[in-house]
Kinemage of the C-alpha trace (Angstrom):
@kinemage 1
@onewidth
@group {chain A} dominant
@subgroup {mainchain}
@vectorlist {calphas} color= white
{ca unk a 1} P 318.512 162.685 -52.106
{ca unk a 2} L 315.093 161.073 -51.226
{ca unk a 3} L 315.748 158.619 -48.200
{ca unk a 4} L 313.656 155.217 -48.776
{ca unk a 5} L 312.890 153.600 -45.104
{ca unk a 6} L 310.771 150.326 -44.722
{ca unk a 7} L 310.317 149.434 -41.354
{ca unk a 8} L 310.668 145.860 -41.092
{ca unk a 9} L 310.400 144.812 -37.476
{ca unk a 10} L 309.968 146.649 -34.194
{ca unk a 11} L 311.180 146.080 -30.616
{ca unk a 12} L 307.973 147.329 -28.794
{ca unk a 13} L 308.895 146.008 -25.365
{ca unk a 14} L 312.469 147.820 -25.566
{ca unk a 15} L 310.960 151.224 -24.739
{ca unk a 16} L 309.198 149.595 -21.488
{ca unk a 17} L 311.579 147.978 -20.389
{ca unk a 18} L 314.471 150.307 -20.641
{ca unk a 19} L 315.155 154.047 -20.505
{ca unk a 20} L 316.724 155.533 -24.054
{ca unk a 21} L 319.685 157.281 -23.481
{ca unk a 22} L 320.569 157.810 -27.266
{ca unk a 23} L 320.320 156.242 -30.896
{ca unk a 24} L 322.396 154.732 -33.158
{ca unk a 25} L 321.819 153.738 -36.783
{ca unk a 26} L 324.311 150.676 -38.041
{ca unk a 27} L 324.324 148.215 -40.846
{ca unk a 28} L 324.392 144.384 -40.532
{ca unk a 29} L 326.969 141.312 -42.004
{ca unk a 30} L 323.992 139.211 -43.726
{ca unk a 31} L 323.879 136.418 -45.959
{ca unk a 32} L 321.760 136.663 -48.900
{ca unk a 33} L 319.107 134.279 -47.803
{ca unk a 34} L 318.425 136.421 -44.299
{ca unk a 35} L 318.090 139.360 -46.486
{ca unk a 36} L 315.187 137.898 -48.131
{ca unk a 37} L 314.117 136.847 -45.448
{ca unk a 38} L 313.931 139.855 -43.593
{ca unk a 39} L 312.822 141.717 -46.799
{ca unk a 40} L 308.887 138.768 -46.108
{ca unk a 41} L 309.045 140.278 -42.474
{ca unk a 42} L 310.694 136.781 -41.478
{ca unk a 43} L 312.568 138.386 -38.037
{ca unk a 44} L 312.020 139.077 -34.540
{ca unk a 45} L 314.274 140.909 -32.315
{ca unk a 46} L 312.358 140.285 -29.094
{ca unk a 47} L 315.188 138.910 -27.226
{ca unk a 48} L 317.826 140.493 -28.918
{ca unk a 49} L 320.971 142.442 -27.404
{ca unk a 50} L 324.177 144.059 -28.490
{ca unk a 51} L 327.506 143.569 -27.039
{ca unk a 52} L 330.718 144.137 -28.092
{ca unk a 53} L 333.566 142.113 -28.225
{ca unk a 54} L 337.357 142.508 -29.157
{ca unk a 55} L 336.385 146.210 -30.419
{ca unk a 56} L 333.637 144.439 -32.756
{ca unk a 57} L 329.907 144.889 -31.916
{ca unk a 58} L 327.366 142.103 -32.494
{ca unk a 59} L 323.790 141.680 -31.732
{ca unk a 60} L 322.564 138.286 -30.503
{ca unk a 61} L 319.135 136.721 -30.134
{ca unk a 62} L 317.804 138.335 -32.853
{ca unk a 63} L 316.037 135.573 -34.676
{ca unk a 64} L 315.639 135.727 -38.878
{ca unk a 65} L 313.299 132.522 -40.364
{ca unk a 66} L 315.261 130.634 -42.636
{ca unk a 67} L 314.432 131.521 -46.575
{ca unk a 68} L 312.112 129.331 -47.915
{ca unk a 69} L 313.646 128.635 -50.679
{ca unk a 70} L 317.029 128.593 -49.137
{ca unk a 71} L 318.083 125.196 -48.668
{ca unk a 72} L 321.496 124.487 -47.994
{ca unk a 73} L 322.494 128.526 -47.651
{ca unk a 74} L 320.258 129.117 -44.471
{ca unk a 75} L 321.993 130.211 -42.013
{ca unk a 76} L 321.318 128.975 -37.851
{ca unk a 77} L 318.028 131.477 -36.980
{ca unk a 78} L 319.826 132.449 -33.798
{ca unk a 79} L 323.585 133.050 -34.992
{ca unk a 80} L 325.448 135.670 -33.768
{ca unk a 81} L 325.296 138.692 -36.175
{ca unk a 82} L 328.089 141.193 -36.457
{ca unk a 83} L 327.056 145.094 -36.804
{ca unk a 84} L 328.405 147.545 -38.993
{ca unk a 85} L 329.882 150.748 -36.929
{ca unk a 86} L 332.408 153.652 -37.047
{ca unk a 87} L 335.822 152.646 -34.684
{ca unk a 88} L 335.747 155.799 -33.265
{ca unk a 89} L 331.441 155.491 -31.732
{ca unk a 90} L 332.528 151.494 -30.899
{ca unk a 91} L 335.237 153.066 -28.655
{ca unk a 92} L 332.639 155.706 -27.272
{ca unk a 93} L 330.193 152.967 -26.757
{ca unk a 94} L 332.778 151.015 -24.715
{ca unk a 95} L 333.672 153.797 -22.256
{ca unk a 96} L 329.752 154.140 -21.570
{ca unk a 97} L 329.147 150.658 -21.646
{ca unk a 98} L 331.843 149.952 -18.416
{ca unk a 99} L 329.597 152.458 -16.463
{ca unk a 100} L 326.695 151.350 -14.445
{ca unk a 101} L 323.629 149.933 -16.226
{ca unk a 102} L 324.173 150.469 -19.722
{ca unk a 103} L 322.874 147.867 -22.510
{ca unk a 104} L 322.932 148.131 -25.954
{ca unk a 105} L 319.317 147.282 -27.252
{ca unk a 106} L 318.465 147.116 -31.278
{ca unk a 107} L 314.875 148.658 -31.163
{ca unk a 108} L 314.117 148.115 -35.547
{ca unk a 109} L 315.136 146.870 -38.533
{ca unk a 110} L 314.451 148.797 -41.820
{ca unk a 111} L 315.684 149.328 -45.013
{ca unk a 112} L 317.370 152.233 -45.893
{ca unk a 113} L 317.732 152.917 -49.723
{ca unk a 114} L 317.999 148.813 -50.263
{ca unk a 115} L 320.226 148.192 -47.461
{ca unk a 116} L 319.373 146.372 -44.334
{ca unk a 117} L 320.025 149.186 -41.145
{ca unk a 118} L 319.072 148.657 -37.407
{ca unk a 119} L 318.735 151.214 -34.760
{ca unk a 120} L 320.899 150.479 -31.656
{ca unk a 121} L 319.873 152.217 -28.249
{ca unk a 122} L 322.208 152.862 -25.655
{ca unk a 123} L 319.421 152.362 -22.345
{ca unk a 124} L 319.733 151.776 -18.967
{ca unk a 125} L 317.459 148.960 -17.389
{ca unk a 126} L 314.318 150.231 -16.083
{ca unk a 127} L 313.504 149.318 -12.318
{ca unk a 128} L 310.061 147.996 -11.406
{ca unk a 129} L 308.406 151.308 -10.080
{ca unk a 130} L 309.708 153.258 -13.348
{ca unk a 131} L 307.534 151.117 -15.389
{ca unk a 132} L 304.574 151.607 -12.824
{ca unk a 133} L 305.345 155.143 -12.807
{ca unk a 134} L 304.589 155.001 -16.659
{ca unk a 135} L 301.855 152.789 -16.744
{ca unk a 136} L 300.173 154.800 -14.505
{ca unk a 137} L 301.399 158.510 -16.360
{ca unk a 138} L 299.676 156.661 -19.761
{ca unk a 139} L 296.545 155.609 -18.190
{ca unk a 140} L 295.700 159.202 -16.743
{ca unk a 141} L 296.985 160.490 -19.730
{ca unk a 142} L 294.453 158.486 -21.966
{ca unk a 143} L 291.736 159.230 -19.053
{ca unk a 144} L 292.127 163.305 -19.232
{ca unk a 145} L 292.098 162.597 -23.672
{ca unk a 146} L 288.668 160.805 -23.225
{ca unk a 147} L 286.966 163.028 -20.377
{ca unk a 148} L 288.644 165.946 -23.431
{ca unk a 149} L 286.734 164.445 -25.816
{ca unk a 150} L 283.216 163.294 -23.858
{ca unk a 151} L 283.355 167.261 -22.843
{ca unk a 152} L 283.710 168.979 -26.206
């Protein structure tokens, strides 16, 4: 069974800003016209968070154009967007979300075999001299890959 995955959008500044603890892959509630949407590329999830509430997850800020040809089924661009998860990882999600630090952060949207998915990270806020740390680990890294390359 040949799995058919179109990225759609990416959260690039989730990996800088937080550290990754773990993945999760969950479904979305969409109407029809965000689908298409999504499907032209229409959808940002720069802001965008997870949170749950009343053992129910949702993401919020994660902004979808409205359909062009949409008209009076467009939804708000901004609404709050419920996610699509197994109780018993909701419940596990919980117990590590009431420790210290923990966010949930969506870091892409893709379709999976026709149906919308997003990848939820459980991450822990990086401080200020972690993302030094690995600005300055990448640039010495790309430094020793050109002075590799000049030498060869």
């Amino acid at each position: 069974m040949g799995e058919n995955i179109k990225i759609v959008a990416k959260n690039r500044k989730a990996r800088h800003d937080f550290l990754i603890e773990d993945t999760y892959e969950v479904g979305l509630v969409l109407a029809g016209t965000e689908v298409k949407s999504i499907r032209a590329g229409k959808v940002s999830l720069k802001e965008s968070f997870a949170d749950i509430f009343n053992g129910e997850i949702f993401v919020y800020q994660m902004h979808i154009d409205p359909y062009e040809q949409g008209n009076i089924y467009n939804k708000d661009p901004l609404r709050i967007r419920k996610l699509l998860m197994h109780k018993q990882q909701i419940r596990k999600l919980i117990g590590l979300k009431q420790r210290e630090g923990y966010t949930l952060v969506p870091l892409s949207l893709y379709f999976k075999d026709g149906r919308v998915k997003m990848e939820l990270a459980l991450a822990k806020g990086k401080k200020l001299y972690d993302k030094r740390h690995a600005i300055a680990e990448r640039d010495s890294d790309r430094r020793i890959q050109k002075s590799m390359r000049h030498h060869s």
